[in-house]
C-alpha positions as CSV (number, residue, x, y, z in Angstrom):
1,X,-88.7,-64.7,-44.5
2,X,-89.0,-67.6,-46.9
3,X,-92.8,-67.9,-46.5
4,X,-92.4,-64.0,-47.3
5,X,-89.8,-64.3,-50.6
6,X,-92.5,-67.3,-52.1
7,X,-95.6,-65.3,-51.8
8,X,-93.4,-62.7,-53.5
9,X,-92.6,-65.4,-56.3
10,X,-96.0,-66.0,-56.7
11,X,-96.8,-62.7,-57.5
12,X,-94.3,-62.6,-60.0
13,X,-94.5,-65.6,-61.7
14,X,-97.4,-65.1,-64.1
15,X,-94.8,-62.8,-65.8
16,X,-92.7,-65.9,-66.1
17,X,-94.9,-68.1,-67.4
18,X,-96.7,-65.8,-70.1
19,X,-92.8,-66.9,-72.2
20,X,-93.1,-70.6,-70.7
21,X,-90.9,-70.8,-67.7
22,X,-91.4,-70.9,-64.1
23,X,-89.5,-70.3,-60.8
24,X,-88.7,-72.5,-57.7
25,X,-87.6,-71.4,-54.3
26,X,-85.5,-74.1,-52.6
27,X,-83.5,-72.4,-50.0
28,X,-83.3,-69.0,-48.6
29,X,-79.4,-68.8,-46.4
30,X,-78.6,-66.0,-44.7
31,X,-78.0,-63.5,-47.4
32,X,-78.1,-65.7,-50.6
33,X,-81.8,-67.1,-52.1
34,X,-81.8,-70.2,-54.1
35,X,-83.9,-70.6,-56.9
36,X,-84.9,-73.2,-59.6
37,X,-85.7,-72.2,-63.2
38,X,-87.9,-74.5,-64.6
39,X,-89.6,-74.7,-68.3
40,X,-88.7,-72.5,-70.9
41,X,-86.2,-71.0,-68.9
42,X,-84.1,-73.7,-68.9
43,X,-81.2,-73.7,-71.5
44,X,-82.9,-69.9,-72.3
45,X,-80.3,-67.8,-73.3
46,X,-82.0,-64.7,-71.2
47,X,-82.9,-67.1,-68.2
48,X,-80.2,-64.9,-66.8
49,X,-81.8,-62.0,-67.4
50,X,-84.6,-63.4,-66.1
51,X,-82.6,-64.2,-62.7
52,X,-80.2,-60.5,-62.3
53,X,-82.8,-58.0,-63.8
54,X,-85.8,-59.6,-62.6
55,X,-86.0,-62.0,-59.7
56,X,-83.5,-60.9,-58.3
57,X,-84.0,-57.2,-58.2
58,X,-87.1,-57.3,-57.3
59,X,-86.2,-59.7,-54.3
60,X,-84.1,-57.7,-53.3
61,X,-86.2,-54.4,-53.5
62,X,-88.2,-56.0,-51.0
63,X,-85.8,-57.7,-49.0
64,X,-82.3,-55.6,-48.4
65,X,-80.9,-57.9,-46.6
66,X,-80.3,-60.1,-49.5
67,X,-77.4,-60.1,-51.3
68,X,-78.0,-62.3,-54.3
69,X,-80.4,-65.3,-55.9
70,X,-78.7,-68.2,-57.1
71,X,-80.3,-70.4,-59.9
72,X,-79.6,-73.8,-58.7
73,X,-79.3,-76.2,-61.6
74,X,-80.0,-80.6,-61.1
């Protein structure tokens, strides 16, 4: 499933980075995705936006067995 949710990143993520940002995955457990925002998105006041509306959705349009995507912060 994680080789599955990246390539599904990937296709996303030149939406990301037309405004600066990118998108990491680090973990995918049980139900829960972890991500990194990276770039622009960090400190971005709609990064969140970014995360619920966009990653997330979409993530989980594909994959119903997910539950949520975390953005993991260092």
């Amino acid at each position: 499933m994680k080789r599955k949710i990246q390539n599904l990143l990937n296709e996303i993520r030149p939406f990301i980075m037309q405004h600066g940002g990118d998108v990491e995955l680090l973990a995918v457990k049980g139900d829960t995705v972890e991500v990194k925002m990276m770039g622009a998105c960090v400190g971005c006041s709609l990064s969140s936006v970014t995360l619920k509306d966009g990653i997330e959705q979409i993530i989980k349009d594909e994959f119903p067995e997910i539950v949520q995507v975390k953005a993991i912060e260092d």
